[in-house]
N, C-alpha and C positions, 0 to 999 in steps of 0.2 A: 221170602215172599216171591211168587213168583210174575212173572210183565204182565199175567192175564189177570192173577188176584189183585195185583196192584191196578190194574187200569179198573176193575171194578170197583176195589173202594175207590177211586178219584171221581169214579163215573158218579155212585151213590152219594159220595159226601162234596167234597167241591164243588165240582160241577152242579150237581142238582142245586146245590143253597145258590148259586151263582145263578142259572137259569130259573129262580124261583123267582127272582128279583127283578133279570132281565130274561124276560118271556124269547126264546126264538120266534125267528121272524117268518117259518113255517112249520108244522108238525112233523114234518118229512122232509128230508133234500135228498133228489135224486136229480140225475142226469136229463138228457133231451129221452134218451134208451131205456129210463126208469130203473138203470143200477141205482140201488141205494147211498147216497151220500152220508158215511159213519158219521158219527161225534166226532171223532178222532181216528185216523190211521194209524196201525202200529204193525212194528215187523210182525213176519208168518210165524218166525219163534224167539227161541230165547233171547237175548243179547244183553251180557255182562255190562257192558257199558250205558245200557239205554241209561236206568236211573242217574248216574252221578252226570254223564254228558246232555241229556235231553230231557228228561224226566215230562211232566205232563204240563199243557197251559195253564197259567194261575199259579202255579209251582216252581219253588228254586231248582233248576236255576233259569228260569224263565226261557229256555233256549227256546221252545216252541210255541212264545208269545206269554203276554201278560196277564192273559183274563181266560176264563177256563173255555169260553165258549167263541171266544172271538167275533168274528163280521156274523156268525149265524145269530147273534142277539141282535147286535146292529152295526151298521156301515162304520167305517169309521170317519170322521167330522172332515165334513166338505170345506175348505178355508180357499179363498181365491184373495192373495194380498193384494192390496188395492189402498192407491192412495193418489190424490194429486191436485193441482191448480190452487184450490182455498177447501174448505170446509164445506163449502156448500154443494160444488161439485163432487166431493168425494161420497158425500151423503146420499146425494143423488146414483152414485154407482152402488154403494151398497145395499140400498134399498133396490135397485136393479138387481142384484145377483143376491138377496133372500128370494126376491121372485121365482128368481130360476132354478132354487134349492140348495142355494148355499148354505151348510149348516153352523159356519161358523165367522166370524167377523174376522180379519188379519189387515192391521192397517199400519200402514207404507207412510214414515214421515218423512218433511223433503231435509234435504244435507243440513240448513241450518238449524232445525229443531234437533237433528241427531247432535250438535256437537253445542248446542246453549243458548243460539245466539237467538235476539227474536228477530222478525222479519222486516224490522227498522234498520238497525245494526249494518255497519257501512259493509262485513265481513257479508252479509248475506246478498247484497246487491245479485242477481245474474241467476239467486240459485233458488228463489222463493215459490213453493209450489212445483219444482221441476223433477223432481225424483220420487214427491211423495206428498203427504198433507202439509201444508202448515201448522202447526199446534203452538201460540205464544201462553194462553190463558183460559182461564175457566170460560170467557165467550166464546171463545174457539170451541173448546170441545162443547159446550153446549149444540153448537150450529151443527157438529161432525155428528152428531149421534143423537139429534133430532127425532125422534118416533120411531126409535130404535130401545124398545124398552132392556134393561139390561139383566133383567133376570130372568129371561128366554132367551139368550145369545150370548154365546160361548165367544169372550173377543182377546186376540192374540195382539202385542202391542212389542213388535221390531224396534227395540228403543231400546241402548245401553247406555252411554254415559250419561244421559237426560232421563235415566229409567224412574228415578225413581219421584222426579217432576209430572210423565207421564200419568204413573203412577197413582199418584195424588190427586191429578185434575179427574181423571179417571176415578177415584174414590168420592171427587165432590159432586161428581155429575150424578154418580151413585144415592150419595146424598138427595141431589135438589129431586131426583125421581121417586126417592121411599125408599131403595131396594136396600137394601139389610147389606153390609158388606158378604154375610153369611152364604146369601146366594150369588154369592157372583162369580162366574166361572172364565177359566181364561188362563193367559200367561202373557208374564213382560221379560222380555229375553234376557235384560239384564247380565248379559255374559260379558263382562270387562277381558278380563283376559285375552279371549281371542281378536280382540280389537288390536292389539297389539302385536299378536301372531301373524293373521291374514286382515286386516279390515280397513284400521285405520281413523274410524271415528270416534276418537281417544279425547278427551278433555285434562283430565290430571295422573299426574302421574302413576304404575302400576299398585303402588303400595296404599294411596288414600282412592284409587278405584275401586279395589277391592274391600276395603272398610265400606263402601257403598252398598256394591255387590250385599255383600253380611247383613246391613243393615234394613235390606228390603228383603232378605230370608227371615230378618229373626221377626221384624215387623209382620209378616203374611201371617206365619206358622201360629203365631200370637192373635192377630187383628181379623185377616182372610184366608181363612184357612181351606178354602176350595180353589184357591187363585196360586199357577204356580208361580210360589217367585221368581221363578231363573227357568230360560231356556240354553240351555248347555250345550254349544253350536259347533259343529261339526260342520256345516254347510259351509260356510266361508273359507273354513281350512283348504276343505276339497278344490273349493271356487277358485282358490288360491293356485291350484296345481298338485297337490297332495296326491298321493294316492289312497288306497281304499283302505289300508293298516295304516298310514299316517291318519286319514281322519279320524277312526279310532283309538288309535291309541294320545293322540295331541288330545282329543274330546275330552277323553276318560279322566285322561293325567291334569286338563283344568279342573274336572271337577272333582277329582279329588284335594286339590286346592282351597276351592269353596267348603266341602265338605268339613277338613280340617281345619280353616279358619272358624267355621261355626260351631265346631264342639272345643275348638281353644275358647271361645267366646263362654261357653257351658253349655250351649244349646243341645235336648235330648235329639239322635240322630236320627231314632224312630221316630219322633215327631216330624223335624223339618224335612228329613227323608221322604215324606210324603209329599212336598210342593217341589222338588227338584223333575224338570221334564228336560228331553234334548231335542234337539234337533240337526237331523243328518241331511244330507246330499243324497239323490236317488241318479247315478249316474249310464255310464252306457253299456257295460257288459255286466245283464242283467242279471247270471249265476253266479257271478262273483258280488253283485249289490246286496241278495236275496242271504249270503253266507253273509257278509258284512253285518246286516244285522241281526243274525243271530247270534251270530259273536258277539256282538255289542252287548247283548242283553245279556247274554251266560257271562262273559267276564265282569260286565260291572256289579250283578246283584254277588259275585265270589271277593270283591274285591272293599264294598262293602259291608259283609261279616265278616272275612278277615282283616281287614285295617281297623273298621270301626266298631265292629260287634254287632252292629246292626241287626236286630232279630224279628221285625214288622217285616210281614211282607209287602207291605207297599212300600216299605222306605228300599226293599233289596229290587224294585220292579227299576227297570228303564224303559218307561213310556218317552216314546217319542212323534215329533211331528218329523214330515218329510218334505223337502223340496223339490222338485224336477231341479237337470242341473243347468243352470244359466248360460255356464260358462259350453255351453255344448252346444247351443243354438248358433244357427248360422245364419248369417246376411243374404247369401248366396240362398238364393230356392227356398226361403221361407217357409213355404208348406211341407218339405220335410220336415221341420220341426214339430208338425201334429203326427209324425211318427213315431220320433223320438221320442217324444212326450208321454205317450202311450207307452214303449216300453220302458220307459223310465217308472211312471206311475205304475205297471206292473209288477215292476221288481220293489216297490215299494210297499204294494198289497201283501204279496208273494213272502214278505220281507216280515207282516205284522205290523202294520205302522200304526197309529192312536191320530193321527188327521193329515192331510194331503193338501199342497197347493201342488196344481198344477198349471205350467208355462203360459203363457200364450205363442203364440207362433211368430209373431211381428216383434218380441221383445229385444233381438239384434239389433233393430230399428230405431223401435222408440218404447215409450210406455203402454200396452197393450188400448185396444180402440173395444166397445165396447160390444162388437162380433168376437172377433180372435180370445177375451176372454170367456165368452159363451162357450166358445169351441172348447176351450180347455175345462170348462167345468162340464160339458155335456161326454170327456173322455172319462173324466172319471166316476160319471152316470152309467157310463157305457160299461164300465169295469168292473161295476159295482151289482148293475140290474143282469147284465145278459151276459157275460162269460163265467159264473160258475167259481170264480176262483175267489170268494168269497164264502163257501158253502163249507170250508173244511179248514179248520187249523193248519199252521204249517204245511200245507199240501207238498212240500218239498223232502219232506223229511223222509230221511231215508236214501234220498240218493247219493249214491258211493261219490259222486262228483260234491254236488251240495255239501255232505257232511264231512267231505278231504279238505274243501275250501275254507268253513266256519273254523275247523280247525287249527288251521294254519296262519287264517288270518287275526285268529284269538292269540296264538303263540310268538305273531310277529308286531302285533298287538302290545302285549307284554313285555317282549324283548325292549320296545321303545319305552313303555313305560318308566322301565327301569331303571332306563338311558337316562330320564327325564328326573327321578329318583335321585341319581347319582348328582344331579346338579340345583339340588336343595326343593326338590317341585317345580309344579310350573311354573313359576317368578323368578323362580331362579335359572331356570332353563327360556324363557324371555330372555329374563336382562343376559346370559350369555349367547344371543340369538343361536341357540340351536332350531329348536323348532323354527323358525323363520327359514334357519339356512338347509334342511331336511328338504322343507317344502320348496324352499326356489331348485334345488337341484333335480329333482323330479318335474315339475314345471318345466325346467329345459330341456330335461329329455323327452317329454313328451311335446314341446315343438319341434327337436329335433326328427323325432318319428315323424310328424306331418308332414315338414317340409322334404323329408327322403322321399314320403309316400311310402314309408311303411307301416301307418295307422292311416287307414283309409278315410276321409270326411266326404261324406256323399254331396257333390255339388260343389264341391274347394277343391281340392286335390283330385277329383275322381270323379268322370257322370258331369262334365261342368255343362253350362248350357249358355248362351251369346245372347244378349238383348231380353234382358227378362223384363218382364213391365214389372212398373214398381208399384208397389201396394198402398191401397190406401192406411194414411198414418193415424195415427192421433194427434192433434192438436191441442198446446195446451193455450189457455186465452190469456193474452196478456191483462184484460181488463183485470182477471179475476184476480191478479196479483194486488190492484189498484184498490179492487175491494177490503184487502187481507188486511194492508195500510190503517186502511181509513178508518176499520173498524177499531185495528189496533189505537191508532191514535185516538178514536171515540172512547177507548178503552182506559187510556193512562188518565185521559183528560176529567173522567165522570169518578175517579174513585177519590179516597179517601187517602190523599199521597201519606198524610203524616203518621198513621194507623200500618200502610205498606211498610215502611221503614224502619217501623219499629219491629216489626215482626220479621223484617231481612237482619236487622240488627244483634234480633235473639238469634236469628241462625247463624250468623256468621260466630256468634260466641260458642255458640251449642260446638260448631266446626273445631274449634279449635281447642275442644275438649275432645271426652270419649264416648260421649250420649249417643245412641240412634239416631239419626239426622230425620226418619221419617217425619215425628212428632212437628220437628218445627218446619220442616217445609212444607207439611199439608199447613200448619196455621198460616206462611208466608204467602198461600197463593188463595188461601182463605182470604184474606186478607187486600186480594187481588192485586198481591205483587206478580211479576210474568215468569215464564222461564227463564230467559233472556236474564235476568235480575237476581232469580235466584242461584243459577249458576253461576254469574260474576260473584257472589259473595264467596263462593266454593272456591272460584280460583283464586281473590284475595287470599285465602288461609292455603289452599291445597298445592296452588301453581297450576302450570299448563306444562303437557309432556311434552318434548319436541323429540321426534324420531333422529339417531345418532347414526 
């Protein structure tokens, strides 16, 4: 068959059943000049290679994105992460930024809800509300997600060792509103693994965090089967220092980890296949970000059908979310960071991404104020309505630079993989810190480049500028930490201690069997025991990891 016949059947059958469903968002896309903007571009002629290397969008192996018609059905989901002070404040911001067209909810919890503790607990003192929301109990999320109905809003939930507490409070609120778990769309990152590699907010040890991990894939795939259970994180690696093949190939190699834990379990892969999503880092040299994930997606849907047989093509898709990158913003000159931001979030588009957070500008500083994130969701307004680059699949495809890079970074990709292979998987390449020690070496030669000045940072190193006024910050109030207390303590004091107890009791037994753990931690917080509480029963049986 030849690249013309074959782009027609994809034209007539794929694509058309796909655009039957999701209407595009004009009958035509053309230029400001009225050249016509195709379905799809494809080389002038033949090219041996297009099928097996690029083949068409919606088609293994997905190098030219995951869905046949891409941003011309619709944008992909606006997410502005957001979290902070108590619940009531964070509410307040997210119903701020649905106003201004956020399409999707992503919420920021602070250091103690990431690692168990609640915001009583002597360990939390300093840190409650300062990084992200508070979350100890079902009041909590009640207050957080107040007239935010949940089956209109797509919510993203940055929570891994406490995921699948999140989780559950997040199913009951589901509950107390009517919405069917059925509808409820979203992801809870749930990546233990890399918490280990780059991150750091770890609770128990590699081997019963991963029985976690599994137990909130086989519960979705089973329970919520629209909600992905796992986001597969690449972002932190990067943040970490990695480079652009390291976060690749560290991502892939976790989740292949995952993957194989869940069909050791018996779990069908074409099933759960379908709730696994990642999420990458969108960094500073934007041709090489744009090759990054396209390699991502061709090697992991190749990897697998060959490791696992995998034959659904949603289970062979890598849908991912995207971050601007953190670790890039600078103190110094602020306001370039709504540059950076920009092309970061274009190498992102550029890239195919399934939803976007973008930076705010002040985030060197402190936790974004709630202009600086206007600005970040009005760039990728900007990205989306008026440059075009949205109008056309892979619009990169094809260039000799572009498609030398995907390649290269897919084979060095691999090469790590294997590395990773050779040392029993990811657990196994953890506990021998390779991946830790890949990433710190890179990390140091890339501050060594800065400090030479031979990687230029506009405004550090290069362009500096003497007496900058300082910006206005956000502040976070300390009353509202006071409120968080109170309610909590309103909270222990109004339940049913002995009903609580009993239901931490059956979980701590369920633990220290092989059961699902989801089952009885939803009835434990049903029950209005807290997070706090339910995780101390976890470390009882599991321990706590301490880094060596």
């Amino acid at each position: 068959m030849s690249l013309q016949e074959d782009y027609i059947r994809w034209l007539q059958g794929p694509r058309a059943k796909f655009v039957a469903k999701t209407p595009e968002r004009r009958p035509r896309f053309e230029t400001t000049s009225g050249c016509e903007i195709p379905p799809l571009a494809l080389p002038t002629g033949e090219d041996a290679d297009y099928a097996s290397k690029l083949g068409f969008p919606g088609e293994y192996p997905f190098t030219r994105g995951v869905y046949p018609s891409m941003y011309r059905g619709r944008f992909w989901t606006m997410r502005q992460y957001a979290g902070f002070a108590s619940p009531e404040e964070s509410n307040t911001r997210y119903r701020f930024l649905l106003q201004q067209g956020v399409t999707g909810l992503s919420i920021a919890f602070d250091l103690p809800t990431q690692i168990g503790f609640d915001s009583d607990h002597a360990m939390a003192a300093g840190e409650v509300g300062k990084v992200g929301v508070p979350l100890c109990s079902t009041a909590d999320m009640g207050v957080l997600l107040a007239g935010i109905p949940l089956d209109q809003v797509s919510t993203s939930m940055t929570i891994n060792s406490s995921a699948a507490c999140l989780l559950a409070l997040y199913l009951i609120e589901a509950d107390k509103q009517g919405v069917p778990w059925a509808k409820l769309r979203g992801t809870v990152q749930n990546d233990l693994l890399k918490e280990f590699v780059a991150r750091g907010t770890y609770i128990y040890p590699p081997r019963a965090s991963l029985r976690l991990t599994t137990d909130i894939i086989q519960f979705c795939a089973e329970k919520v089967p629209n909600f992905n259970a796992i986001s597969i994180s690449g972002y932190h690696i990067r943040e970490a220092g990695s480079t652009a093949a390291q976060e690749v190939a560290f991502t892939l190699a976790n989740g292949l980890a995952y993957v194989k834990q869940a069909v050791a379990r018996g779990l069908n892969v074409d099933q759960f296949g379908r709730n696994l999503s990642f999420f990458f880092n969108a960094h500073n040299n934007l041709l090489e970000e744009v090759a990054k994930f396209r390699a991502a997606r061709r090697l992991w849907a190749r990897l697998m059908r060959e490791r696992f047989g995998a034959k659904d093509p949603q289970a062979l898709m890598l849908r991912f979310h995207t971050q601007t990158a953190g670790s890039m913003l600078t103190a110094q000159q602020p306001e370039n960071n709504i540059v950076r931001t920009a092309y970061q979030a274009l190498a992102a588009v550029l890239g195919g991404t399934q939803s976007l957070h973008t930076n705010s500008y002040d985030e060197a500083l402190a936790l974004p104020t709630e202009k600086s994130v206007e600005i970040a969701l009005r760039t990728q307004q900007v990205l989306a309505c008026e440059s075009g680059v949205a109008d056309s699949p892979d619009p990169l495809a094809g260039s000799y630079l572009v498609e030398q890079l995907t390649d290269e970074l897919e084979a060095r990709a691999l090469k790590l993989i294997g590395q990773v292979d050779a040392l029993g998987g990811a657990p196994g390449a953890i506990e021998a810190k390779f991946m830790q020690g890949e990433i710190a070496r890179s990390a140091l030669a890339w501050q060594r480049s800065v400090e030479k000045g031979e990687q230029v940072v506009v405004g550090v190193n290069r362009f500096q500028k003497e007496n900058e006024p300082a910006p206005v910050l956000q502040a976070i109030d300390e009353s509202a930490v006071k409120r968080q207390l109170e309610r909590l303590k309103a909270f222990k004091a109004s339940r049913d201690g002995a009903r609580a107890g009993k239901a931490l009791d059956a979980l701590e037994e369920a633990a220290r069997g092989d059961a699902n753990l989801m089952p009885p931690i939803l009835d434990a917080l049903r029950a209005q025991a807290t997070l706090g509480e339910v995780c101390d029963r976890m470390r009882r049986v599991f321990g706590e990891y301490r880094e060596t």
